[in-house]
C-alpha positions as CSV (number, residue, x, y, z in Angstrom):
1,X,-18.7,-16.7,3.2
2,X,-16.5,-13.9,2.4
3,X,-13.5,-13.5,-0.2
4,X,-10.0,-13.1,0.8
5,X,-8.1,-9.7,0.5
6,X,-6.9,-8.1,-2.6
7,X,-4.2,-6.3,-1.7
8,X,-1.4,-4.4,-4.3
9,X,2.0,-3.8,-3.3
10,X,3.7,-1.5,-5.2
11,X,6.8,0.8,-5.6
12,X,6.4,4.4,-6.8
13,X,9.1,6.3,-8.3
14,X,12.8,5.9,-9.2
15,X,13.3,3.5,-6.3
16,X,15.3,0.7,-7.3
17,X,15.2,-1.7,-3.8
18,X,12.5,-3.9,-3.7
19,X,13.1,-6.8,-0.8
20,X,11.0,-5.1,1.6
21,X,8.0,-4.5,-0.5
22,X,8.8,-8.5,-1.8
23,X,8.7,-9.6,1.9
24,X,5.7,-7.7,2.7
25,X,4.2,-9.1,-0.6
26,X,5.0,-12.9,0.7
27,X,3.9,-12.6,3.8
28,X,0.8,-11.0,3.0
29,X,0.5,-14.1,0.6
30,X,1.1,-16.6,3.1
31,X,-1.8,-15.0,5.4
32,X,-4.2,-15.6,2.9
33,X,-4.5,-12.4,0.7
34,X,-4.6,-12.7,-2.3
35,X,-1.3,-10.2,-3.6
36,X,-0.9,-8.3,-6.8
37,X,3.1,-7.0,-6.8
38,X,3.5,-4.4,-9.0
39,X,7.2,-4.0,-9.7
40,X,9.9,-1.3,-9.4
41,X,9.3,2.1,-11.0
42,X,5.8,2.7,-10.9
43,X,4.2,5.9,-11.4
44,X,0.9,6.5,-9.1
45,X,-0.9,6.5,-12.2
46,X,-0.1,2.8,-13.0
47,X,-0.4,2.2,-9.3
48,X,-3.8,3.1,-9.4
49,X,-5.0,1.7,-12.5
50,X,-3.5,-1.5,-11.3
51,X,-5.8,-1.2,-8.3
52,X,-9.0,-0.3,-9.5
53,X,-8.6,-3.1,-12.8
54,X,-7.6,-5.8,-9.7
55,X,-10.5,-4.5,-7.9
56,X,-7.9,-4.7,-4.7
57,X,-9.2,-3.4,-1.3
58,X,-5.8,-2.0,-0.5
59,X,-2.8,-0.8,-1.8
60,X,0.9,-1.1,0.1
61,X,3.3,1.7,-0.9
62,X,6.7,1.6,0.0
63,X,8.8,4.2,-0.5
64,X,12.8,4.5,0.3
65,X,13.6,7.7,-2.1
66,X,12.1,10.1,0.1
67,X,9.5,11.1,-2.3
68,X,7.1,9.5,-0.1
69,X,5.1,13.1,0.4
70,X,4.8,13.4,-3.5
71,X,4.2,9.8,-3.9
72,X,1.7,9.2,-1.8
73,X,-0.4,12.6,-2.2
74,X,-0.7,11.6,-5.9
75,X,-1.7,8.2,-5.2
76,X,-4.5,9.5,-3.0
77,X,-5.5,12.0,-5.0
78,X,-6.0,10.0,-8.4
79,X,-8.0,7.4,-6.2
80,X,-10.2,10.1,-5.7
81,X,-10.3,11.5,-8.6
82,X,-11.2,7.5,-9.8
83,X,-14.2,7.2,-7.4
84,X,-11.9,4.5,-5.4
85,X,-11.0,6.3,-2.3
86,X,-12.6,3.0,-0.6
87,X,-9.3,1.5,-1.1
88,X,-7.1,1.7,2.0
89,X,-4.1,2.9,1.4
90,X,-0.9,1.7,3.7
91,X,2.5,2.1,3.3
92,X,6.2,2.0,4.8
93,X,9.4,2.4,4.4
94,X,12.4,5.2,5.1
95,X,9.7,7.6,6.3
96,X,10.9,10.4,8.8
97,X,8.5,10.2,12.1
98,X,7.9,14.1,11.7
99,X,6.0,13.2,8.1
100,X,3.7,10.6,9.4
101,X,1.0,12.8,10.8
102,X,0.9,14.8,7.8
103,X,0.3,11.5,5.6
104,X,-2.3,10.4,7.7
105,X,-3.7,13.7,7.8
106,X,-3.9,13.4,3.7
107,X,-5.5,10.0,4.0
108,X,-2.5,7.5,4.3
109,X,-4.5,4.6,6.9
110,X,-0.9,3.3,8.6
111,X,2.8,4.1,8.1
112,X,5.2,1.1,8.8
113,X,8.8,2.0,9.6
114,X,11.9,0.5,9.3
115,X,11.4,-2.5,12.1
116,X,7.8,-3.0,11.4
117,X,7.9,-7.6,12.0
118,X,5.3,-8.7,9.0
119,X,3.3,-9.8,11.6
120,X,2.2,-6.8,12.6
121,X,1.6,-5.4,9.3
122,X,-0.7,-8.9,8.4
123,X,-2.5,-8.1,12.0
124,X,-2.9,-4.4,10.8
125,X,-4.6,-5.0,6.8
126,X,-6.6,-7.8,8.8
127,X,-7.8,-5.2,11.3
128,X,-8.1,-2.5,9.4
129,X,-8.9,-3.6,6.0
130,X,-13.0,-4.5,4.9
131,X,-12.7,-8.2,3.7
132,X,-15.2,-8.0,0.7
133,X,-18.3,-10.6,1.1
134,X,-18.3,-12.9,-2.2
């Protein structure tokens, strides 16, 4: 018998839109993972306290400032700098094609772009994501 998903969805930065990350966060939900949403205008720092404390197997970022490369780097690095770079990190939003490689090549798992259905983001953390054994 295994445990469902812990998943955090969050939103770094000064980004003030949130209705993506909330309809990731739902239908992540509705699949059967359990969801800790962390609000607008967080800073990786909380982002990654948040994580570790919920003891989540992923974290979502998404990012629409264009910080992303920042953002995401920081988040990356203080999970590894926390012992926790076990902790798949995902993301999305307005991300230009040309930056994708270079996030993955800093440890970002997946990049969803504008487009992205939910269902192919729920397919991806169930794929791609270790479900923990309780």
């Amino acid at each position: 018998m295994s445990s469902r998903i812990r998943v955090v969805v969050a939103k770094p930065g000064l980004d003030g839109h949130d209705r993506g990350a909330k309809v990731v966060a739902r239908a992540l939900r509705d699949a059967g993972m359990e969801v800790i949403y962390t609000g607008l205008h967080q800073t990786p720092e909380q982002i990654v306290e948040t994580a570790i404390q919920e003891d989540a197997d992923a974290v979502g970022l998404s990012v629409l400032s264009g910080a992303h490369m920042t953002l995401f780097k920081r988040v990356l690095e203080l999970l590894a700098e926390r012992d926790a770079s076990d902790i798949v990190v995902f993301g999305g939003g307005i991300i230009p094609d040309a930056d994708i490689p270079e996030l993955e090549r800093l440890g970002v798992a997946k990049i969803f772009t504008p487009g992205a259905t939910t269902q192919a983001i729920v397919e991806w953390v169930r794929g791609n994501v270790t479900q923990p054994v309780a």
